[in-house]
C-alpha positions as CSV (number, residue, x, y, z in Angstrom):
1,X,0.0,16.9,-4.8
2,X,3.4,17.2,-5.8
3,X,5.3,13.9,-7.7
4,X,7.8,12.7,-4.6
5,X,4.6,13.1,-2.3
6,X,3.6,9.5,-2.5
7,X,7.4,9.0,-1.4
8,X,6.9,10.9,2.0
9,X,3.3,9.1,2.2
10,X,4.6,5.3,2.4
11,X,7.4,6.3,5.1
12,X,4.9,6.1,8.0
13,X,4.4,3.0,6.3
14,X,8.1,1.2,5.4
15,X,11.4,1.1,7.7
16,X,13.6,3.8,6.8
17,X,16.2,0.7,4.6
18,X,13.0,0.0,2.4
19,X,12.2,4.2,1.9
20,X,16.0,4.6,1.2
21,X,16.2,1.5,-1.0
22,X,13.1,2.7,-2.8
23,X,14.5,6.4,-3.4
24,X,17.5,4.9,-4.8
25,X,15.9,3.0,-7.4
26,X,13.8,6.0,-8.2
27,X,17.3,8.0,-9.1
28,X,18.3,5.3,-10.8
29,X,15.7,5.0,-13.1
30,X,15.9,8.7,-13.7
31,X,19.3,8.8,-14.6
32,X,18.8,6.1,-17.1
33,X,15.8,7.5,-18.6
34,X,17.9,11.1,-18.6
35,X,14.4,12.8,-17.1
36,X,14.7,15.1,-14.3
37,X,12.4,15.2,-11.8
38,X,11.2,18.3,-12.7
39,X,10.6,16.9,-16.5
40,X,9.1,14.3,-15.0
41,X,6.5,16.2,-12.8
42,X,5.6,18.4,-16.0
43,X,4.8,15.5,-17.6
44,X,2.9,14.3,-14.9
45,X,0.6,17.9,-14.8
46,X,0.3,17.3,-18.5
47,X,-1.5,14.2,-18.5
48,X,-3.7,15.1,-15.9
49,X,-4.4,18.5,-17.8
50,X,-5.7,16.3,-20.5
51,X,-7.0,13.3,-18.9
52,X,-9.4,16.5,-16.7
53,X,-11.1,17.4,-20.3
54,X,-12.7,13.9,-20.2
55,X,-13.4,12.3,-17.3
56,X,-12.9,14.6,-12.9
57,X,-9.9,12.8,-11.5
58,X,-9.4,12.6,-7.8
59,X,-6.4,14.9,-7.6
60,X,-5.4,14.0,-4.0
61,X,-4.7,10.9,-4.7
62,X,-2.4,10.3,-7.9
63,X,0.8,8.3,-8.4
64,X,2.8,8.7,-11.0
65,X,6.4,7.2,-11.2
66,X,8.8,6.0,-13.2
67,X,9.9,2.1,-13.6
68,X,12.7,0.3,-14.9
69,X,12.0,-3.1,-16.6
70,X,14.2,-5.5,-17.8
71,X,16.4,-1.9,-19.0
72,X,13.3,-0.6,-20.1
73,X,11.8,2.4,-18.5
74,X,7.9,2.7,-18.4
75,X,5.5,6.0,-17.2
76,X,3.3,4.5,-14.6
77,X,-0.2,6.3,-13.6
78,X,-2.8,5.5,-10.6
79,X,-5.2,8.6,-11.0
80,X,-8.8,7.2,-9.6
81,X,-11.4,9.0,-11.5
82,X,-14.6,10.5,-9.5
83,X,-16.9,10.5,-12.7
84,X,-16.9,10.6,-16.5
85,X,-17.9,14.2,-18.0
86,X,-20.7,14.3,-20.7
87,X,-19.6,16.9,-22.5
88,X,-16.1,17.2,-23.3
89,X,-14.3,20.5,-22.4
90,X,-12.3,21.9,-25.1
């Protein structure tokens, strides 16, 4: 699942002002936080690469995006875990 999939998911969901509105804040945020999307999706493979050593994520459904609060930009993750491993894989 790629990072901007969740974006095409909620559009069945929003009017296309809200979708718009949303993908605008989303550049925004980017261009403050001087990460590229790309960046940011590499990041995003990155922590589920090591998240995946401890516990089996569900991998069809993550989020991952990029906030802007109060000037502050924070990494936000939803990735629903399936089960914890036992043994860690190293």
């Amino acid at each position: 699942m790629g990072f901007f999939d969740f974006l095409k998911k909620e559009s069945n969901q929003k009017g296309s002002k809200s979708i718009a509105k949303d993908r605008l804040k989303l550049v925004l945020v980017h261009d403050r936080a001087s990460m590229s999307p790309e960046v940011l999706e590499a990041l995003r493979k990155e922590i589920i690469q090591v998240i995946s050593k401890y516990v089996d994520v569900d991998n069809n459904n993550i989020e991952v995006e990029l906030n802007d609060n109060n000037n502050q930009a924070t990494l936000v993750a939803n990735i629903p875990i399936n089960e914890i491993k036992r043994k860690r894989n190293v």
